[in-house]
N, C-alpha and C positions, 0 to 999 in steps of 0.2 A: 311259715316257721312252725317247728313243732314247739306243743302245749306238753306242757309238765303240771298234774295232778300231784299236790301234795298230802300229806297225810291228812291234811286238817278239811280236802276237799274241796280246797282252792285251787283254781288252773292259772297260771304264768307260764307265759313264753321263756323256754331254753334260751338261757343267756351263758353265753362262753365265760363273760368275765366274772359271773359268780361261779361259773366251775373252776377255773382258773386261783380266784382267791380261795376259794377255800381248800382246794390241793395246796396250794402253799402255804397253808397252815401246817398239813400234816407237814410236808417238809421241812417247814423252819424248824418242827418239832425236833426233828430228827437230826438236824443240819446236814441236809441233800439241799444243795442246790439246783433249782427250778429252773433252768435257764428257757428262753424264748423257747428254742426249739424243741425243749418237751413240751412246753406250753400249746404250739402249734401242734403238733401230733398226736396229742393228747386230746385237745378243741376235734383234731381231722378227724381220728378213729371214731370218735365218741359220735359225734354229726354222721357216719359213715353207718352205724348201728341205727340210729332214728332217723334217718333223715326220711325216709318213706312210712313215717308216721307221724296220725294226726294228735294224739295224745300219748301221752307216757307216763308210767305211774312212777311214781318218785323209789318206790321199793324196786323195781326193775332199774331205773335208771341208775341207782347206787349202784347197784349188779353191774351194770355194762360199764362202768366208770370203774371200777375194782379191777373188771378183764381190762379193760385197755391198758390204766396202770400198771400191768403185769407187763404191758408191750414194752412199755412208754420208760419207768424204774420200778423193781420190782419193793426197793426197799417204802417206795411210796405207797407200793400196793397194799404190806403187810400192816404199815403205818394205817393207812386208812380202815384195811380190814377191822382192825383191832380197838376201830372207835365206836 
């Protein structure tokens, strides 16, 4: 499983369901609705950009989560951008 480097220099394993909850913050923010199936497409692209890597630094990994949000709604993308 890929490792996620946080800013503080701590490594944890890539968990879907924290990327998952915390997109649906910005959503609820916004009232878009998160359904399953962005949820999943969202988990696939993102796993699809890391998955052939052994760590990832949390500033890249925002980046690639931003782009995908752009696939996935873009109104989640600009929501997130803007945090």
């Amino acid at each position: 499983m890929v490792q996620v480097r946080k800013s503080t220099g701590q490594v944890q394993s890539f968990d879907a369901n924290t990327l998952i909850n915390s997109i649906a913050k910005y959503a609820d923010n916004i009232n878009v609705e998160l359904s399953h199936t962005k949820n999943n497409r969202l988990v696939n692209l993102v796993l699809e950009k890391i998955q052939d890597r052994e760590i990832v630094e949390i500033d890249e990994l925002n980046s690639i989560i931003a782009l995908c949000l752009d696939e996935v709604d873009y109104r989640i993308a600009e929501a997130y951008r803007k945090a």
